[in-house]
N, C-alpha and C positions, 0 to 999 in steps of 0.2 A: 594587826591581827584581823582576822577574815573569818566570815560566817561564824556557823554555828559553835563551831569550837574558841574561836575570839571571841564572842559573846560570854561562852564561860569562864573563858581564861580571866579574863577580866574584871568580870562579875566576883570568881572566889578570890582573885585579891583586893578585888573592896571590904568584901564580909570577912578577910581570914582572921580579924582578931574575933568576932563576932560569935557568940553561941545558940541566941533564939535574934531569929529574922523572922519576921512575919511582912508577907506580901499582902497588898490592897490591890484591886482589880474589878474588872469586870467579868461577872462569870460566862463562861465557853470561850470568850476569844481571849482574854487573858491569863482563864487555868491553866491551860496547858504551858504557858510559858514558864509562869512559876511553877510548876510541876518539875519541867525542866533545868529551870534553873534551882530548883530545890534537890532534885538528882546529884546534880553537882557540888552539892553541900551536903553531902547526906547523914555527915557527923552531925551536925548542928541540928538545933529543934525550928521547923520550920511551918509557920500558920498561915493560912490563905483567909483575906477575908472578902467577902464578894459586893462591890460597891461599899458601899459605910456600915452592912448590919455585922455588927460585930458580936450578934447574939448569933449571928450564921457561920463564925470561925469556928475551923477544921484543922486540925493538925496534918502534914506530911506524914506518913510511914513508909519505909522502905518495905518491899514488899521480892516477892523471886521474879516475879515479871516487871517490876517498876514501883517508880513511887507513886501514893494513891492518897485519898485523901480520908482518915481514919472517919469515919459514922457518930464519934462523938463528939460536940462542941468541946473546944478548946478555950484555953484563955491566951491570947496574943500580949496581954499587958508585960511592963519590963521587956518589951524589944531591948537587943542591941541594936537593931538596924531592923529601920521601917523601907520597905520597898514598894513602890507606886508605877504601877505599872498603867502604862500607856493610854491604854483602853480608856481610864478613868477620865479622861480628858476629852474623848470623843462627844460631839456633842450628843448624839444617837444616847446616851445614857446619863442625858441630863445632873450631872452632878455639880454640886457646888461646894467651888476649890476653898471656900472656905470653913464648909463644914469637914473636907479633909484635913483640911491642919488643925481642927479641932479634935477629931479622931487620932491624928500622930501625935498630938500632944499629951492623950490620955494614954496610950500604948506605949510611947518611947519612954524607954530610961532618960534621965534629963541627960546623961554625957552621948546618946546613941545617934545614930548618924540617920539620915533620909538620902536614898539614892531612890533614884528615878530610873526604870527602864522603859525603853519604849524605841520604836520605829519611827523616821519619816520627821524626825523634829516634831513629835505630836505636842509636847509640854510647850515647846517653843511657840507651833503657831497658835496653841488658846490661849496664850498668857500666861502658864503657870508659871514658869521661871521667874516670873515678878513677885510672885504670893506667896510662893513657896521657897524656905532658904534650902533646898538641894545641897548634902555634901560631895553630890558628885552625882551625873547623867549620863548613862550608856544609852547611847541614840545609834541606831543601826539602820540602813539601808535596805530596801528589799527591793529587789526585781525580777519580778514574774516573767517565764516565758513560757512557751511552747517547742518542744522537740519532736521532731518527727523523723 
């Protein structure tokens, strides 16, 4: 499966038994993904939380022009599925992969799953894949061009 619509396909059959997903991120370059991939789940209760402050999660709303992220703090705890997306790993936003799995420990249902999304093998080359037990990794390609 290819692009953006393989990226979803994919994605809703990891989460279909799933009812609350809450994505971890970096805010601006990884809202919008989970935004996107929250689209595509739009039954389901889905929280964004940005880097580890989880006094800063936000719920998903579907909205008439898209999904948005609702004005009031949310509570992300009792995921079925925690989602870590890419950005997190970057070093540009210093985070430490162990205080993430201190955060999905406190958020996950103990039966809930941890997928990883992200581009370019980001979890791959900082080392998360060692730290973190991943039930599954959507890693996707991207290449830039130019058309004229």
């Amino acid at each position: 499966m290819n692009g953006l619509n393989g990226l979803l396909t994919i994605f809703k059959r990891e989460v279909a038994d799933a009812s609350k997903i809450t994505f971890i991120g970096s805010p601006g370059l990884c809202t919008p993904f989970a935004e996107f991939l929250s689209f595509g789940v739009n039954d389901k209760e889905t929280h964004f939380i940005p880097l580890l402050d989880i006094d800063n999660c936000h719920e998903f709303e579907l909205k008439s022009y898209g999904m948005s992220l609702d004005g009031d703090v949310s509570n992300p705890r009792d995921s079925d599925v925690v989602v870590l997306l890419g950005g997190l790993a970057m070093p540009d936003f210093n985070v430490d992969v162990n205080d993430v799995v201190d955060l999905v420990d406190e958020i996950k249902k103990d039966d809930g799953k941890i997928i990883g999304v992200c581009f370019m093998n980001m979890f791959a080359d900082f080392g998360w894949n060692d730290k973190i037990e991943f039930d599954s990794i959507i890693d996707g390609t991207l290449i830039p061009m130019i058309q004229r």
